[in-house]
C-alpha positions in Angstrom: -35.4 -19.4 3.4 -33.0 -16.5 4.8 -36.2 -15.1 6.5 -37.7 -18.5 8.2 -34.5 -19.1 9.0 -33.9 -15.4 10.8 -37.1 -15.7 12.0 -35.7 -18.7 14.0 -32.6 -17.2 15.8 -34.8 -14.7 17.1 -37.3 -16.8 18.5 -34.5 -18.8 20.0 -32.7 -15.8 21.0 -35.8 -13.8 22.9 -36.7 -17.8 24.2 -33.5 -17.7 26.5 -34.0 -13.7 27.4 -37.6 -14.9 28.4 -36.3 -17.9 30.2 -33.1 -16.3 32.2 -35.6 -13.2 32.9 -38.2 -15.0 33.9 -35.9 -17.4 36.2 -33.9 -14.5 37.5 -36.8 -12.1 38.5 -38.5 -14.3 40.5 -36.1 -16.3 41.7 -34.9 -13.1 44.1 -38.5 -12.9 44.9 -38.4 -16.2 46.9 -36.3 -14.9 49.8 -38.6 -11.4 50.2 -41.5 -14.0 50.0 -40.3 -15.6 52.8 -39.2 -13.1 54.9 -43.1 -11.4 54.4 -44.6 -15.5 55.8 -41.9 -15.5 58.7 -43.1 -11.9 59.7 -46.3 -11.0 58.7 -46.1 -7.5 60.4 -48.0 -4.8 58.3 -45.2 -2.4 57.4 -42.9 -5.0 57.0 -45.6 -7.0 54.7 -46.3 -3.3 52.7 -42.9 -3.0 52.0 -42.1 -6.5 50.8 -45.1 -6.3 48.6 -43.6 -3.4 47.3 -40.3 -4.9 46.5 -42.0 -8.1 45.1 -44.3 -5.7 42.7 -41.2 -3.6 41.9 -39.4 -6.9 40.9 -42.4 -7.7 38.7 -42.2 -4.6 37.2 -38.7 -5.0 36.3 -39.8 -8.8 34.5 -42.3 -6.9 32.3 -39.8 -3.7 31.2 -37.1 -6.7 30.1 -39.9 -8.5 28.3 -40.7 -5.3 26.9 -37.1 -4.8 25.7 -37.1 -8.2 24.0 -40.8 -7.8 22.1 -38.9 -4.4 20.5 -35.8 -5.9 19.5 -37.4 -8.6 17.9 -40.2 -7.0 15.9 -41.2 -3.6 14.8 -44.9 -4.2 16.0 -47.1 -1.7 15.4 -48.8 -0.7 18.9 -52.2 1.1 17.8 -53.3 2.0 21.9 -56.1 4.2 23.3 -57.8 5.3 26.4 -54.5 5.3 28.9 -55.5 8.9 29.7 -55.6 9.7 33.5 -55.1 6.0 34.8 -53.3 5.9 38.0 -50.5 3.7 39.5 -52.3 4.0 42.7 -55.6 3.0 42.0 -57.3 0.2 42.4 -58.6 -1.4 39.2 -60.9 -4.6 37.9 -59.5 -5.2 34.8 -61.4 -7.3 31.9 -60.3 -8.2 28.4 -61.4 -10.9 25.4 -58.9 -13.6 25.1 -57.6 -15.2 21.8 -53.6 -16.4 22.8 -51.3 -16.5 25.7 -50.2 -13.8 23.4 -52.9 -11.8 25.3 -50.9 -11.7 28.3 -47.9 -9.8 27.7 -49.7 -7.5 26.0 -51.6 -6.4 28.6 -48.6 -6.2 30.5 -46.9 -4.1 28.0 -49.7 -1.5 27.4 -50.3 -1.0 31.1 -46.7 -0.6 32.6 -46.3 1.7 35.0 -49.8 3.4 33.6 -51.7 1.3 36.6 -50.5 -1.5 39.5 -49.2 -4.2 38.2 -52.0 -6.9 36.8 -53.1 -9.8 39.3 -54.7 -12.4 37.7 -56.8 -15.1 38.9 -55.5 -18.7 38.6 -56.0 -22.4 38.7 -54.9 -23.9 41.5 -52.8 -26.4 39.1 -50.7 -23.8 38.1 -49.2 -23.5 41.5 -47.0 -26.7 41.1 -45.3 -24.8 37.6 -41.9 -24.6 38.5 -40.5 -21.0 39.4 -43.4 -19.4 37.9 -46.0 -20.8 40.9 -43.8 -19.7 43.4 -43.4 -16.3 42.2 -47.5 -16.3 41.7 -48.0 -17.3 45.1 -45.4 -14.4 46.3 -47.3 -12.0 44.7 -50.2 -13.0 46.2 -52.3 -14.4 43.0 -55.2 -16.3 44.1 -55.1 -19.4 43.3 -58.9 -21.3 42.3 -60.4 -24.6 41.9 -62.7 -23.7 39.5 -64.7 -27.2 39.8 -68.2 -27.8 40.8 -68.8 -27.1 44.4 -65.6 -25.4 45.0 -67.4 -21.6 44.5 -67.7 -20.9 48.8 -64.3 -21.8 48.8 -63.1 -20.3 46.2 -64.9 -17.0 47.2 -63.5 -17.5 50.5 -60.0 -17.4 48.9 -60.6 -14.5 46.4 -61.5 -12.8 50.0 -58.8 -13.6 51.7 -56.6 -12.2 48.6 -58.2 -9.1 48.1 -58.3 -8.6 52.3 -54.0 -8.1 50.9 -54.9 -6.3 48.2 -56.8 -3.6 49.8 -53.2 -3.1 51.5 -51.4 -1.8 48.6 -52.9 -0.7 44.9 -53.8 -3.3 42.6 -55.1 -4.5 39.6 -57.3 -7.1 39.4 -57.2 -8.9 35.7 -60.1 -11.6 34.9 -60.7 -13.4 31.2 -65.0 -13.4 31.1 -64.1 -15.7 28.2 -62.9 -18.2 30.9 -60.8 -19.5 27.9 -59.3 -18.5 24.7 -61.5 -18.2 21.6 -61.6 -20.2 18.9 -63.9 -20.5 15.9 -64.9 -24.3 17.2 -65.6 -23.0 20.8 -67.7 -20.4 19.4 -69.4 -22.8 17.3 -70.0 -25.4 19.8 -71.5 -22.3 22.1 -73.4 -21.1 19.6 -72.4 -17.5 20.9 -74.3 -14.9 19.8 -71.2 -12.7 19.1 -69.3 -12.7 16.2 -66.0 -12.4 17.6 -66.3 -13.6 21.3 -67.2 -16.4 23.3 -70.5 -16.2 25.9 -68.9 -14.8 29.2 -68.7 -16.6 32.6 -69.7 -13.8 35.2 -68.9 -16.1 38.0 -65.6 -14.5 38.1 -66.4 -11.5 38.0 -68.9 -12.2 40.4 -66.2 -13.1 43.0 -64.3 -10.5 42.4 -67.1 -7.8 43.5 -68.4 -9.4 46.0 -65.1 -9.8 47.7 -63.4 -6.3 46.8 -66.2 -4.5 45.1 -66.4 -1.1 47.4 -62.4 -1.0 46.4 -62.7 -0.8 43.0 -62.2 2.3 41.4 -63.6 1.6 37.7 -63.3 -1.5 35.4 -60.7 -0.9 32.6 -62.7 -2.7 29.5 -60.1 -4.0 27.3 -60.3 -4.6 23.5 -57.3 -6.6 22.0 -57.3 -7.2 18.3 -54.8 -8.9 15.8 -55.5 -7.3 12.8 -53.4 -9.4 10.4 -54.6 -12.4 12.7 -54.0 -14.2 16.2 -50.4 -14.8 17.2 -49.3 -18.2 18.8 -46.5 -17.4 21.5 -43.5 -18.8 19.1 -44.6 -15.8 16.7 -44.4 -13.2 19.3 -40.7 -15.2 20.2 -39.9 -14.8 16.7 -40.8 -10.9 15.6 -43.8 -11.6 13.7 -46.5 -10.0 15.1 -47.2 -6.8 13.1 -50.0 -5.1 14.3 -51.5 -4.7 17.6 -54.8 -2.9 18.5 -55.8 -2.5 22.1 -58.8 -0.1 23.1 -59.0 0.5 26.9 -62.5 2.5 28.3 -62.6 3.2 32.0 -65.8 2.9 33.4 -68.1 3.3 36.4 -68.6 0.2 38.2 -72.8 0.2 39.1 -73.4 0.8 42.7 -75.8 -1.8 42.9 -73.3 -4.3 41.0 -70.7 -3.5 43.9 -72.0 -6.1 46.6 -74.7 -8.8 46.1 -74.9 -12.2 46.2 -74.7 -13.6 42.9 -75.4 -17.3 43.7 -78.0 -16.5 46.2 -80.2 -13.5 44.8 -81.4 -14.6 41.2 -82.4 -10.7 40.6 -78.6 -9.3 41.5 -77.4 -12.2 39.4 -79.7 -10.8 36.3 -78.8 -7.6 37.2 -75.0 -8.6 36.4 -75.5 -10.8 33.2 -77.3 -7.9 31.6 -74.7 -5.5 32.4 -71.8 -7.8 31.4 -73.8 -8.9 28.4 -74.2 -5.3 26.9 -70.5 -4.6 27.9 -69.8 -7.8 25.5 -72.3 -6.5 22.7 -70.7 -3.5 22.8 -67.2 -4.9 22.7 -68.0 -6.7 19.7 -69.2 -3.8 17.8 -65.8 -2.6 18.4 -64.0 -5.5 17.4 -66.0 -5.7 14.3 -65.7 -2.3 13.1 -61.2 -2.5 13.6 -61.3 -5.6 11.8 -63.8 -4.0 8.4 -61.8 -0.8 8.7 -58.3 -3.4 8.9 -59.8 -4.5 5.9 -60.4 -1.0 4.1 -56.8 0.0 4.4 -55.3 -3.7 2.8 -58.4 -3.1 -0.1 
C-alpha cells in the first residue's frame, strides 16, 4: 500500500514538473518564433533557430532532472562514441511506448543536434506543444493516400531549413508502436518488430539525402517489460537498454525516386529489411541474456 501509494505522489509530482516545463519552455519560444516569420533574414533566422534549439535543449535537461529523481533507472547505453553536435544525422529506432521518446532525448543530449521528428499534421492543433513543433521547424505530414508529392514537397521544404543549422532527423520505420496484436495481424516475420514503412525514410533521403552524415540505428529495449508513460511519471521503469550503431548511408540509397523507379525502391527495402533482421537479432539476444541473469 505505502509503495502504490508513493508511487503515486511521484507520478503526480513529476506530472506538474512535466507540465510547467513543458508550458514554460516553449511558451518563450513563441515570441523568437515570431520574430524568425516577421524577418526571415538568414543570420537573423540562424540565430533564432539557435535560441529555439537551445530552449529545447533546456526542456530535455529538466526532463532529465525529473526521470532521476523519480527512479533509479538503470541506463545500459552504447555506441555514443565520436557523435557530433554539429553533424547532421538520420536517426531510426523500433517503437514500443511514448516512453520511446524521452528516451531518445535523454541518451542523445548534447551528444548530437537535437532530434526533429516527423509529424502528423493533426498534431499541430495540440495546444502549446504544436506551436512549439512548428517553431522548431518539425514537418508536419498528412500521411493519407495521395498526399506523398505533397508531403515530399514539405519534408523538402523543411530540410531546405535544416541544411541551415545541424540537425537530427528522427523517423519510427514501425510507423506505429508495437504490439503483440499488430504483429500478429501483420504476420511480421520478426519476432520483436513490426514490418517497416520505408516511405519515410524514403522522403527523408530523397529530400536531404547528400546532407546526411550516417544513420544512427537505434535499439531500445525494456528488459523487465514496456513502460506506459504513467510508469515513467511514477519511477518504475528499472532497466533501460539502448544500442546505437552509426552507419554509412549507401551512396546509391542517397537520391532516387522511390515511387517512381521500382529497382531504387527494391534497392531500399532490402537494405532497410536486413537493418530490421539484424536489429532483431539484437533485441533477441538482450532479452535471452535479460533472462540468464533473473535465472
Amino acid at each position: 500500500m505505502f509503495n502504490r501509494l508513493w508511487s503515486t505522489l511521484k507520478g503526480a509530482w513529476a506530472s506538474v514538473v512535466l507540465a510547467v516545463n513543458a508550458v514554460g519552455i516553449f511558451s518563450g519560444m513563441i515570441p523568437v518564433a515570431l520574430v524568425k516569420l516577421a524577418l526571415p533574414v538568414g543570420f537573423i533566422r540562424r540565430g533564432a533557430d539557435r535560441l529555439l534549439n537551445g530552449l529545447a535543449e533546456g526542456w530535455i535537461a529538466v526532463n532529465g532532472w525529473w526521470m532521476a529523481l523519480v527512479q533509479r533507472t538503470r541506463w545500459d547505453v552504447t555506441g555514443l562514441e565520436g557523435l557530433r553536435r554539429k553533424g547532421w544525422y538520420l536517426v531510426s529506432s523500433n517503437h514500443q511506448s511514448w516512453v520511446d521518446i524521452l528516451v531518445l532525448q535523454k541518451v542523445f543530449h548534447r551528444k548530437v543536434p537535437f532530434l526533429k521528428f516527423f509529424l502528423k499534421r493533426q498534431l499541430l492543433f495540440v495546444p502549446v506543444m504544436g506551436l512549439a513543433w512548428w517553431a522548431l521547424d518539425f514537418p508536419f505530414m498528412r500521411r493519407r493516400s495521395g498526399s506523398r508529392s505533397q508531403d515530399l514537397a514539405t519534408a523538402r521544404k523543411a530540410c531546405e531549413k535544416f541544411r541551415q543549422i545541424p540537425t537530427s532527423v528522427m523517423n519510427f520505420l514501425e510507423g506505429s508502436r508495437f504490439s503483440r496484436a499488430k504483429h500478429d495481424q501483420q504476420q511480421s516475420p520478426y519476432r520483436h518488430l513490426l514490418k517497416p514503412k520505408v516511405g519515410g525514410l524514403a522522403t527523408a533521403l530523397s529530400a536531404m539525402g547528400e546532407r546526411f552524415d550516417a544513420l544512427l540505428d537505434v535499439t531500445i529495449v525494456y528488459p523487465e517489460g514496456v513502460p506506459s508513460f504513467w510508469d515513467l511519471l511514477s519511477g518504475q521503469v528499472k532497466r533501460v537498454v539502448v544500442r546505437v550503431r552509426e552507419l554509412k548511408i549507401p551512396t546509391d540509397l542517397l537520391t532516387g525516386d522511390y515511387e517512381g523507379d521500382p529497382v531504387f525502391r527494391a534497392r531500399l527495402q532490402a537494405w532497410v529489411q536486413e537493418l530490421w533482421a539484424e536489429k532483431d537479432a539484437r533485441i533477441e539476444e538482450i532479452v535471452l541474456q535479460g533472462q540468464s541473469a533473473q535465472a
